[in-house]
N, C-alpha and C positions, 0 to 999 in steps of 0.2 A: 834045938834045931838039929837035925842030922846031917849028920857027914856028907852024904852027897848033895845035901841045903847048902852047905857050906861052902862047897865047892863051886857048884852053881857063880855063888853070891861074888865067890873070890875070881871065876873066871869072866863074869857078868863086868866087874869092874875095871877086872886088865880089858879088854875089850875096850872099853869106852875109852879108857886112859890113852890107848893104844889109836884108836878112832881120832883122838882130838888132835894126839900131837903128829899123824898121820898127814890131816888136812890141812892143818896149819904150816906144813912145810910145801905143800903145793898149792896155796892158796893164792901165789900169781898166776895171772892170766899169760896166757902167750907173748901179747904186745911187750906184758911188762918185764919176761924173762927176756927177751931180745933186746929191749932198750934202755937197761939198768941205768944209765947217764940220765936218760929225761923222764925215766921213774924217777928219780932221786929228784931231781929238781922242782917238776909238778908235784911232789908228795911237800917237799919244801915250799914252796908257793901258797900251796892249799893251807896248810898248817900256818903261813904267817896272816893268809886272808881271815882263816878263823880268829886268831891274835886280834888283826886288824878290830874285826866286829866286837868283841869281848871287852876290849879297851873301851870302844867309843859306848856301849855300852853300861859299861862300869863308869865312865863320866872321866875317863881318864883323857880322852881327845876329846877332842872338838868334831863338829861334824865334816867342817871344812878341810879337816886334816885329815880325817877317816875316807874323805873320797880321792883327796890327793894322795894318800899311801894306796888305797887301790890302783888309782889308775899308773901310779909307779912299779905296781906288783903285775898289772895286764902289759905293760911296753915288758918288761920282764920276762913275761909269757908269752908273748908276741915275737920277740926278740929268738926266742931258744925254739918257737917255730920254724921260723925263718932259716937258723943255724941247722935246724935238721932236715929243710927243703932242700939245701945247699950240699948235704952229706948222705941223700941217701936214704934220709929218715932216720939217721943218727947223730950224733952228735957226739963232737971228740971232746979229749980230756981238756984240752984248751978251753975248746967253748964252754964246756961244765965250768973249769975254775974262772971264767970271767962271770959265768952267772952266776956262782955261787960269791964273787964278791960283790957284786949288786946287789945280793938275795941280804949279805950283811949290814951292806949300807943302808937298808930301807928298815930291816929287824933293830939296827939299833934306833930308829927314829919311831919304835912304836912303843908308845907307853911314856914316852920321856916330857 
């Protein structure tokens, strides 16, 4: 291959390198740079819903157990609506750490 092959090849790949770690730093939406507290928490939410499913599927719950950790995970979500009707459409550090101790109370009853 020649030199300026080479080169090509070698600038062809910073680029991409350069491309990916580029979008991956701006890869939040608007909403979610302004409301880092109920990004955190909806991304927390979401992530224990999939947990939720993954268990009762693997036969590790029960079904009756799998809709009562849901509907513990939506008054949760419900809940941190509510909190940020109240603020604005945000939500203070307070309200974050009361949900995120709910969010723990419900995570250790999944799987057990």
């Amino acid at each position: 291959m020649t030199r300026f092959g080479n080169w090509m090849i070698a600038g062809a790949a910073a680029f991409v390198l350069a491309t990916g770690f580029s979008t991956s730093a701006f890869a939040d939406t608007p909403w979610q740079q302004s409301h880092p507290r109920r990004e955190e928490v909806n991304d927390r939410l979401g992530h224990q819903y999939h947990r939720i499913n993954q268990e009762y599927r693997e036969g590790e719950i029960s079904r009756g157990r799998d809709a009562y950790l849901h509907r513990e995970d939506r008054q949760v979500r419900g809940e941190e609506r509510l909190m940020a009707r109240q603020d604005g459409g945000h939500i203070t550090r307070v309200d974050q750490r009361a949900l995120n101790q709910q969010e723990n109370r419900i995570s250790h009853q999944i799987g057990r």
